[in-house]
Each structure stands twice: as C-alpha cells, then as structure tokens.
C-alpha positions, 0 to 999 in steps of 0.5 A: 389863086390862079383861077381868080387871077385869070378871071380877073385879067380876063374881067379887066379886057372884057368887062370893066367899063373904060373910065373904070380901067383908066382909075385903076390903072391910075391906082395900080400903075402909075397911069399905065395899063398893062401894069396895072393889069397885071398888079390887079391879077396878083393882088386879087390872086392873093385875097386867099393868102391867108388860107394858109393857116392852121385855124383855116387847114384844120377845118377839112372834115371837122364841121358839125355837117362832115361824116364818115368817109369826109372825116376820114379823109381829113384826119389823114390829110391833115396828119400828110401835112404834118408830115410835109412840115406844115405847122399844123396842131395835133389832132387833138390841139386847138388852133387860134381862130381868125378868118382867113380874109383877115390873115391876109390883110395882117400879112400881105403889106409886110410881105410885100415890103412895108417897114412900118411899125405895124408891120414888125419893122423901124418904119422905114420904108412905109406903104400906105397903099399896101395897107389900104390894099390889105384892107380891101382884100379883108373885105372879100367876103362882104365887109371890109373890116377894122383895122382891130380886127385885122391886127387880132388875125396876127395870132392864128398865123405866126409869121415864123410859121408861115412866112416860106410859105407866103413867100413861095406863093407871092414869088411864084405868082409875080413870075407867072403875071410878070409882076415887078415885086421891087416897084410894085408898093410904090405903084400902089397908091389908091387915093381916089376913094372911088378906087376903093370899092371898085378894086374891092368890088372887082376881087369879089366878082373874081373870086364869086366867078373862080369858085363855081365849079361848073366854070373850073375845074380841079387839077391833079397836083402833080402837074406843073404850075405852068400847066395850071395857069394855062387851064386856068386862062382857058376856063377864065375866057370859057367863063367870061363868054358863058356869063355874057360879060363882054362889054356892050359895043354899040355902033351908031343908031338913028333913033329909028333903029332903036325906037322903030315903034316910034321912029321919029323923036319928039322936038324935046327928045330931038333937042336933048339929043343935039345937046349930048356930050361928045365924050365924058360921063354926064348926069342927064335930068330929065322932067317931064309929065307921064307919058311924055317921052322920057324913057325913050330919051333915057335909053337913048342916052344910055346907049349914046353914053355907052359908045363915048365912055365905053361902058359895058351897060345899064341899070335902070332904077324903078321904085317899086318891084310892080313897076320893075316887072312891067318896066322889063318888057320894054328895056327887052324891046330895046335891047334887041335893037341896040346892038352893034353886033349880033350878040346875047345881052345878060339881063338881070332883073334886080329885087327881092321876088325876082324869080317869081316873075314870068320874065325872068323865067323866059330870059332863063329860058332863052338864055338855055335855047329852050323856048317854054322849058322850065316854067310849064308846070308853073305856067299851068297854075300860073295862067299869066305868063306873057310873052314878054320876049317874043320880039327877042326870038326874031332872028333878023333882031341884032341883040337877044335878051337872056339871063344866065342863072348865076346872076340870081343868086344875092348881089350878083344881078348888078354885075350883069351887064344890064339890069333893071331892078328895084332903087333900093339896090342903089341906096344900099349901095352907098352904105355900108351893108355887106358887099356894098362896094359889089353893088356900086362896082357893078354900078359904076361900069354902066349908065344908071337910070334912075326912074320915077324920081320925084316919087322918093322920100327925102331919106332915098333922095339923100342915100340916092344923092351919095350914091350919085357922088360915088358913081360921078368920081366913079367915072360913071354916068346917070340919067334921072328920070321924073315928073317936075321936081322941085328947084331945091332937089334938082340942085341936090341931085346937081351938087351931089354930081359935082361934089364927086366930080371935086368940082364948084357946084353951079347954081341953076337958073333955068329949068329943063325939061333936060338938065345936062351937067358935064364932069367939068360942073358945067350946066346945060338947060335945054328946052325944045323949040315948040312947046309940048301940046298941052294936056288939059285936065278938069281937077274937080276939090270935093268932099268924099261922100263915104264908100257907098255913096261914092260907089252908087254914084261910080256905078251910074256915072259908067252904067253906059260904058266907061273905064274908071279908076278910084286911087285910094291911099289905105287898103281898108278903105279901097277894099270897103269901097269895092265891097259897097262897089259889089253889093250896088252893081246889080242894082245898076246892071254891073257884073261882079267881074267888071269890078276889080279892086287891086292893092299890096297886101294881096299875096303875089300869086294874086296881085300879079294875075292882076296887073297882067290882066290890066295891062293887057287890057287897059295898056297899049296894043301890040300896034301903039298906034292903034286902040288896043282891041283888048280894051273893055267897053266898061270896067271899075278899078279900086286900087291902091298906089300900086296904080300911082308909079309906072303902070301903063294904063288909060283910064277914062276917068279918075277920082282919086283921095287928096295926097300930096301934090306931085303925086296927084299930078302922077296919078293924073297921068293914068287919065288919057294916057294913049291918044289911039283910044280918044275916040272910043271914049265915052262922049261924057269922058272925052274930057280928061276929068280927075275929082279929088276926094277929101274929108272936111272937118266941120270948120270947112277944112280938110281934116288932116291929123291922125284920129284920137280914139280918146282911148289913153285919156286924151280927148277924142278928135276926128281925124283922117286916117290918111295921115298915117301915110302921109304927112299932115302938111302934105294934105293940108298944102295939096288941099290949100292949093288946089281949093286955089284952083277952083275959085281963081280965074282961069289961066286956060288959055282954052278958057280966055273968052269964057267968063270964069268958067272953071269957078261956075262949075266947081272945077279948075283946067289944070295942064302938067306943063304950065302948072305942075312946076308952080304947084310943086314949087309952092308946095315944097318952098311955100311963101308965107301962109295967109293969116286964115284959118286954113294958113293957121292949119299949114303952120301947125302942120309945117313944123311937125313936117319940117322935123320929120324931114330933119328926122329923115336927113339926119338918118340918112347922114350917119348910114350913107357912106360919101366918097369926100367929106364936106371939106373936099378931103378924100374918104380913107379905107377905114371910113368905109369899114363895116364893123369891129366884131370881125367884120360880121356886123352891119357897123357895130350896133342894130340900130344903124343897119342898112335901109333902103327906106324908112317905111315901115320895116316888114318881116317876111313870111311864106302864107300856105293854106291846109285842108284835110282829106276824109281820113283827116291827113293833111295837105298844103295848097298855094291858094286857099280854094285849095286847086294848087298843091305846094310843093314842100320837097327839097329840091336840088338848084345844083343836080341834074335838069329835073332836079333844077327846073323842079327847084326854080318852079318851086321857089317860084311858087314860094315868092308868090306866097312871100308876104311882108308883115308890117311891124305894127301888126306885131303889137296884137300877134306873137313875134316869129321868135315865139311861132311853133317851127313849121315842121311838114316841109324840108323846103321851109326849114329856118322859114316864117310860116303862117297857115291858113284853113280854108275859111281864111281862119289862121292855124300855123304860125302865130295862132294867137291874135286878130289875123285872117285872110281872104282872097280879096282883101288879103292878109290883113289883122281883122278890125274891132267891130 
C-alpha cells in the first residue's frame, strides 16, 4: 500500500500530463493541487484494503500450484494469525469467497464517512463521490464492477470482524500523506466523466508499478512505518527514472531542428503552423494526397502541442501492424531531435506481433546500452534486421529512442510516454473491455495521432469518434491524419471534439487542407497561399483480361526496364497471376526472382523479409534527395492491399483491381512517389499511369454482386468475387465514376489546347488535389442516379450498402462507452461497468464483447513444420525447408540474461509463426476445441497448433479438412478442382 502510494505521487510530478492533473485536482481537491496529490496517494493506496479478509489470507500455500515447503509455510502463518486474533477460519473451515477488489469497494465509503443506506447508516451525511470512488477502485484488476457485485462482497468480509483493522490501515495511511480525513469526502467529487478512467487508469499503472519486484523490494516487519514509507519513496523515484516516465519537455524548434532531412516546410505545412493555437488542446485534421507532407506536420504539432498543455508524449495511430513496423523508423528519426535535453525517450510499439519486429529488439537493446545483444541468434535466421535506430546512437543527437521490457507486456505499451501501435488500441479504448480506462488514461496524457483516416470502416470511425470525445474532455489533443475525407466524416470527427468539449458543434464550410478546432468549438480552415504542384496521373477504365493475359501483357510492357505493381483485392487472384507471372517470364526474358508477389496470409517470417526488402529497394535512400542506389532496373510486384496503407514505395506504373474510390486515389499514391527517381524512369513510364481493372458483365456493366454457384437450388449467376470484400455499391459507384472520366472533356488544364485528348486515347488526367474531393464526395453523398442501366445498378446496390452501413452503426452504438449522452448529461460510474458476473465478463453476454473491427474475427494459431530423421524421430522447424529448428523449451522472461534473451529470441520466433485463421475456413475444418493438444513442446502448452510435413501437407492440429501450406501462397484451404 505505501508502494503504489509512492509511486502514485511520484507518477502525478513526473508523468501526468497538466490538463490531467489540473482535472484531478479539480476532482480530488477542490481545485488545489497539493491536496488533491495527497487524497490521490491515499485513495490508490487503499485499492488493496480489502486483502484484509479471510476469503483473501487464507489463500497463502492453498492453490492447486503450492507444494510442500510453501504449504507448510501457510499452515503455520495462518495458524500465527489466528493467534494475533485475526479472524480467520480453522483450517479445516470455508471462507465466503469475494475478490478482494470488490471488499474494498463495499467498504471503503463507509469508512470514510458515508451515512447512506447503503452504507448501514440513516442516510445521513451522504457521499456520492465515495462511492463512485469505491466503484473505481473495484475496478483495478481490469473491470470496473456492478454495484450487485460489490454489495455481495459484504459476506466475505464482516465489518465486526475487520473493522480495527480498516481503520488501523486508513489512520496510519492519512498520517503518513498528511491527508484530511474530516474534509476529504466533501473534496471527492468526480463528476466530469473523464475523471473516472483517468483515476481508474492512474491506480492501475500504480499498482502494475508497486508490484514488480526487480523495482521494490520486501521489508522486515520489525521496522517502523516510517522507515517503510521513506524506502518506499526512494524506489518510487528509482522507478520512475528506470521506466522513463518523466514527461517529455520540449524547448523551442525550428523546423529545421526537427526535420533536418527537409529543413524548410511546405507553404501548407508553413501555413498550418501560423494558424497553431497558442495555449489549449485542439483537434488538428489534416488532408491531403500521399506523400504530401502530412506526417511532418503532425509531428510538429505533436511537439508544438506538447510545450503548450504539457503533455508527456505521443501515440501515433497506423492501421495496420505492416504499417506500424515501417512507420517506427521515422517517429525514431524525429524522436532523437525532438528534445529539449539530452534524455532517453520509451517508445513502445503497440500490437499484437510486436516482438517480432527487429525494432523493437533494437529499442530493447538500446535501452540495456547493448548494441546487437539479444537478437543475434535471432538475426542469423532472420536476415532482415535493419538498422532502424542508427541515427539514435549518434552521440551529438539530444533524444535517444529506447524501450524498456516492462512495456511489452499487454496494456502496458500506452503508458510509455510515446507509442506508436496499431487503431484498434484506441477503438478498444472506449469500450469497455478490460482495462479500457488503462488505455485511455495512457491516451489522455499525450497528443494522439491518428493516420490513414479515410482508410476505417464506419464501425472504427464510429468507435474512433467516442474515443475522440473522451480524449477531448480528457484534456488531450488529436491530430488526424488522411487522404480527402468526405464533408459528412470530417464534420463527425468535429462534432465528436466538441460533444467532449460540451460545446455547440459548428457546422464547416470551407474545407482545409487543415482543419483546426479549439476546446471553445471554434473552427479554423486553413488553406496555403500557393496551390500544392499538381500531381498529374493517366487513370485508364479496362475490363481485366484474366491472369495470363494480364501477366504476358506486364511482362513485355517491362521487358526494358520498369517497376510495376499489380493491386489485387483477394490472395487467390494475386497469387494466380503471379503463377502465370512465372510460368511467362522466360518467355520475355524475365528472371524468376524479379517477380514477387506479397500478401497476408504469408506467415510473418515471410511477408516480412519482404516488405524489408521492398523498402529498402523501392523506398527512399538514406539521401531523400537522391535516387535510392538500391533501386532495381526492373521488378514485378503482385500484391495485396498490404501495398494500399503506409508502405513508402515508388512505382513506375500501377494496375490495380476496380475498389472503392478513395482507395483507389490511396493505391495511386504508391506511382511516382519520390521525385529523385523521375529521371531514371523508363521513357514510356515517365508519365504516372494507373489502369483500373474490372470484370464486365455482359450488358457492358461492371459485375459487382457476389457469384451464385446454383448450388442451393438458386439459379446460377456470374459474379465478382470481389464483393466479398467490398460492398457492391462501392464498385458499381467507383466504376460509374470513373467510366465518368474517360468519356467527358478534360478538365486538365495541361490538357486545354488539346481537343479531348483523354476520350482519343481511353483514358482521363486525374490530379488528387482537383478531383479527389469531387469524386469522393459524389461517391459517399451521391445525387440522384441517372435513369440508365448502370444508375438501375447503383440503386439496387445503394440499399443493400446503406443497411450494411446502418448495421455497423448500430454496432458500434451499443459497445462504445460516451463520456456524455445525446442529451449533454454526464456519464455516471455505473455506465461504465464492465459486467455483473463479478466483473469477469466483457459486459455480461459474448455477443457484445469488445472489437476493433468488424472484419472477419480470426483464431490465432502457431504453424510449425516436422521432418524425421533416418531413425524416424522427429523434429520441428519455423520453415517448412526445415533450415530453422524451433526452439519449444520453456524459457524463463524472469531468470538470469541467457535465460531472458533465449525467452525473447523464442517468442519472437513464435509470432513470426502467429497466423490468424478466418472464421469461415472453419466451415470445412474442425473447430480448435476438437484438435488433439499439441504435446512436443512445454512452450506451446494451452496453444493452437497446427503442423505441416514437408510437402506443405497438415499432420498436427486439424488433420481433417482441405488445409495446406506453401511458401508462396501461405496457408490457404486448398480449392475444389
């Protein structure tokens, strides 16, 4: 208890971010600080009060994993505190069972001065903020429970029993804290709903901090309090300075200081920077098209945003985890010169397969002083480690990126200072998943960043939104980041800033590029004073002619040279064309390994050698300014939408498969992207060319509904497999739009002189900047559709869309958890309960546990491959050629360095063997609840594990069913011929 009261001072000078501390002064005193520090000490020092109870004593040396020595142990500690008259049951008795969490909250208001019924008293005097902070309290292993719950809890613990006790520990804490125990319930009064996971969240971190033993220490008995107290002070500040936890202090930074690569701002970035609130969170919008500046800006607010509110940090927000992995070198980049004093800066990177990217071995490395230790065995294997954080060991730099390895563990990467992780960390944050309010506590103290906006579905934008409004009465600021948005999300994203702020929301009617909004509601639209170049691409409307086609007519348009990409919406059809892509390139002098086709359902270990290699290739050079040397003279890549989001590639030329409209304008961004390689471009592909491929129906139209095999009785119809990922009307519309293009007179100004130039050759000038907004606008709020066949097509699909939308809003509705109602009143406490059954459950039923997407869902599996040697014993590799063996020993996280770097190397290992099964492929395998354990390995113990021969065939997990594996197409559930 004095542990996490230490740390919990220390945590409030050191890391909370000041409009943080200025609420919970407001909450826990009146509005002044140093009281409300202390009641914060004492209040997170008393989370554990309810230890003291039988149901909680008596489990010492009694769990099912306590033998010999440890039992013994018990039995005669238990029978001393019967002895110093501690009500405690004979040995042999039962004690109610409660948690302990949940005693606390039963007792704690009472204790402190409640009359209320509840309370056992007349029902007067009556605290409601004591029993909102009891409430909270119960909630610190994750949940915050019902008021049911709580109100069982009274069985376990008598007040008769233990009442001396209580009071003992609550008298001797207030002396030590110098709290006021007679005006302290009157000081409590947590009404901004805000204030509830921000103290719920900060006695978590406490506690999580308290409890590591390598950070305190145990204490004789014998000693004095006092002597306690003064140890536990001492170690809360060793802490604190071990973890990194001291909040970021920026001093003042010319954008060159920050940026050197590019030392001078773009006029939008310039004029964006003029228009930066002087004091005050904002939210920042910024739009733009890729490659356009924007996460330069955003950084620079983040750090412009940090010296005005004092906040401690940042989280930048990528969608995917690919994304997140490349994404880290640059926020290292900028990290090691955003500081005002020289300084180590904690950055986590925040996803599920974290561990298994190289830079986050490297920050661990870093953050030991070791340069290399810890990842070499790994690195042998794993040939792709880059050298992500070279410029962090220049000695003349004033931040260095590291990572200590308490943030790895689950929740724990949003309490470092800065992050940078995956969206789905934020969705989760404002539903009420367990430790919900951890994550948003660790939120609220930083700017957030949220990239690649437009790229969400309307369930992430709607979670996104109450995230945003919990962050805005929070204090906090946010900065999103995206291509042009539609009018109707970027007034969302506006009205969800203000709905936390408790202001009017303001309607918008200019557009940005940047999009400001003060915590007054007050919109800023700033748009530069000269127009960003114009970024001129040939977007050709084709019908796709099928794989081999496609890939003969590729392999000769590149035969001379030339990087081409092919976007393809499913894996099967990337990896058929890549097959015909193979089976052709000798035919047109092409060499096997200029054809490379990437796509998720590779296993890690793979995908990620890949986008390594890609980026260090087709990506910017060391020197931005020059032609990466590294670039090849020709190269084919088939891909997936892994290429879609984030990744900083430059193709020559695109062809992509028809999908929705602004995703189209975001695979454009992957054609010309860095100017230094203009002029070693082909002399056909110096003009940026994208072909859009689509499936035409035989009425001419694009097909866009599913396929029906006639199977069930229905009659058969062709189709586009497509649909399956994405809506019909999202096709139908992108195809309408951009058929629009090809056959009306050039708006190009390029173009004026010229007599239709784009309809004589089948193709239309597109620019992001003059047409993206038009196109996406029309796309989300259409007009009337035409009386045509193909506006007969749009109407039929726009209802099927407009349901699934409603579908995904409704969803999103009853999970997110809003700080105030639609009538403006506060959310209470027991709004934000996370289920009756003691807390344990999500919110009482399966079906409304929390997501951060309504993809698919996945089950995820660890993929290993066996062989067997002459004498028939077998053995297990990571690759199916068998050259890496698995490691399936249990390693110890906690024991000596061998110990801990063999752990990480292995865990490592595993997540780049992590696959997600899709729910579907479960129609024609065996659920996991039916596989046989997987019993040749303590390490894989209570894991999913399927096996796979060296001919890709399975033989472990589910044997029964149409699974395979190849290198090349991955897991995949093989087709009926």
């Amino acid at each position: 208890m004095l542990d996490v009261g230490a740390i919990t001072g220390e945590l409030w000078d050191n890391y909370l971010a000041r409009p943080v501390r200025d609420r919970l002064a407001e909450a826990l005193g009146a509005g002044e600080e140093p009281v409300a520090r202390r009641n914060a000490m004492f209040y997170a020092a008393l989370h554990d009060l309810g230890k003291a109870s039988a149901c909680f004593l008596v489990r010492f040396g009694t769990s099912r994993w306590d033998r010999g020595q440890l039992r013994q142990e018990g039995r005669a500690w238990r029978a001393t505190a019967r002895r110093a008259g501690l009500p405690l049951p004979p040995e042999s008795g039962m004690a109610p069972r409660a948690g302990h969490q949940h005693i606390t909250a039963h007792h704690l208001p009472r204790l402190l001065g409640c009359r209320c019924g509840h309370c056992g008293g007349a029902g007067r005097p009556t605290f409601p903020g004591l029993h909102t902070m009891a409430l909270l309290l119960g909630g610190h292993h994750g949940h915050i429970p019902h008021l049911d719950t709580v109100h069982r809890a009274a069985r376990a613990a008598r007040a008769d029993d233990w009442e001396p006790y209580y009071r003992h520990m609550i008298d001797t804490l207030a002396r030590l804290f110098g709290v006021d125990l007679e005006h302290l319930p009157q000081r409590t009064c947590l009404e901004r709903p805000a204030n509830l996971p921000l103290f719920a969240g900060l006695v978590v971190m406490a506690d999580w901090i308290a409890s590591d033993e390598t950070l305190f220490h145990y204490r004789l008995p014998v000693q004095p309090v006092e002597r306690w107290w003064n140890a536990s002070r001492k170690e809360a500040d060793a802490a604190v300075r071990k973890l990194r936890l001291h909040s970021w202090d920026p001093g003042p930074a010319q954008w060159a200081g920050l940026f050197p690569d590019t030392p001078r701002p773009r006029p939008f970035q310039a004029t964006a920077m003029k228009a930066a609130p002087a004091d005050g969170p904002a939210l920042v919008i910024v739009e733009g098209a890729t490659g356009s500046g924007k996460t330069s800006l955003a950084l620079w607010y983040a750090h412009h945003l940090a010296r005005v509110n004092g906040y401690h940090g940042l989280y930048v927000a990528m969608p995917t985890r690919s994304a997140t992995d490349q994404a880290a070198a640059e926020y290292v980049s900028f990290l090691t010169h955003a500081f005002g004093t020289p300084t180590d800066a904690n950055l986590a990177i925040v996803h599920g397969t974290a561990e298994a990217s190289s830079a986050v071995h490297q920050l661990l490395d870093a953050g030991e002083g070791r340069r290399g230790g810890g990842h070499e065995h790994v690195a042998d294997t794993l040939p792709f480690i880059e050298d992500t954080l070279s410029c962090a060991q220049d000695s003349e730099t004033c931040g260095r990126p590291v990572l200590d390895p308490w943030y790895l563990r689950r929740c724990r990467g949003l309490l470092s200072p800065f992050g940078i992780g995956t969206v789905d960390q934020i969705t989760l944050a404002a539903q009420a998943s367990e430790h919900w309010f951890l994550r948003l506590f660790g939120l609220a103290n930083k700017t957030v960043i949220i990239d690649e906006a437009h790229a969400y579905e309307l369930f992430q934008e709607r979670l996104l939104e109450a995230a945003i409004s919990w962050l805005a009465d929070a204090g906090a600021s946010v900065v999103v980041l995206s291509a042009t948005l539609p009018t109707v999300t970027r007034q969302a994203l506006v009205d969800a800033w203000c709905r936390g702020h408790r202001t009017q929301p303001r309607a918008l009617r200019t557009n940005g590029p940047v999009t400001l909004v003060d915590e007054d509601g007050r919109v800023t639209c700033v748009r530069p004073d000269e127009e960003p170049a114009a970024h001129h691409t040939c977007v050709e409307l084709a019908p796709d002619p099928g794989p081999a086609e496609l890939a003969d007519l590729i392999l000769r348009e590149a035969a001379g040279g030339g990087i081409i990409t092919v976007i393809r919406n499913r894996v099967d059809s990337a990896h058929d064309l890549w097959t015909e892509a193979l089976a052709l390139a000798g035919k047109h002098g092409w060499r096997r390994e200029e054809i490379v086709l990437l796509h998720g359902q590779m296993l890690p270990r793979i995908r990620l050698v890949r986008e390594v290699s890609l980026r260090e290739t087709l990506g910017p050079g060391k020197d931005r300014s020059e032609r990466n040397p590294a670039r090849p003279k020709r190269l084919l890549v088939i891909a997936t939408q892994l290429l879609e989001q984030s990744l900083d590639l430059d193709f020559d030329r695109l062809y992509t498969d028809l999908a929705p409209v602004d995703l189209l304008i975001q695979r454009r961004g992957r054609l010309h992207r860095h100017a230094p390689n203009q002029e070693g471009r082909p002399a056909s592909m110096r003009d940026a060319r994208m072909t859009v491929l689509h499936l035409p129906g035989p009425d001419g139209l694009p097909l866009v509904r599913v396929p029906v095999d006639g199977a069930l009785g229905t009659p058969a119809a062709p189709g586009n497999k497509d649909a399956h990922v994405y809506a019909p009307y999202a096709l139908a519309m992108s195809w309408y739009l951009l058929h629009g293009l090809v056959t009306a007179p050039s708006s190009c100004p390029l173009h004026a002189d010229e007599p239709n130039p784009e309809r004589r050759h089948g193709t239309a000038c597109f620019d992001a900047m003059r047409d993206g907004a038009s196109l996406i606008e029309r796309a989300y709020n259409p007009a009337p559709f035409p009386v045509t066949p193909i506006g007969s097509l749009l109407r039929a699909t726009h209802e099927r869309w407009t349901d699934d939308l409603g579908d995904q809003d409704n969803t999103a509705y009853v999970r997110a958890l809003h700080p105030y109602g639609l009538d403006g009143e506060p959310t209470g406490v027991e709004a934000l309960k996370s289920g009756e059954a003691h807390g344990r459950g999500s919110d009482g039923t399966r079906e409304l546990a929390a997501r951060s997407r309504m993809g698919e869902p996945t089950t995820s599996v660890i993929v290993l491959f066996r062989r067997y040697a002459d004498d028939g014993s077998p053995s297990h590799s990571y690759d199916i050629d068998g050259n890496i063996p698995a490691d399936l020993d249990d390693h110890s996280a906690q024991g000596d360095q061998e110990s801990i770097e063999a752990h990480r190397a292995q865990q490592r290992n595993l997540l780049l063997n992590t696959f997600g099964l899709p729910a579907s492929w479960f129609r024609q395998i065996p659920p996991v609840s039916e596989w046989p354990p997987f019993s040749e390995g303590r390490a894989l113990r209570n894991r999913h594990v399927i096996v796979f021969d060296d001919g890709g065939r399975c033989v472990g997990g589910p044997k029964q069913g149409p699974i395979a594996y190849n290198s090349a197409r991955g897991l995949h559930v093989v087709r009926k011929t």
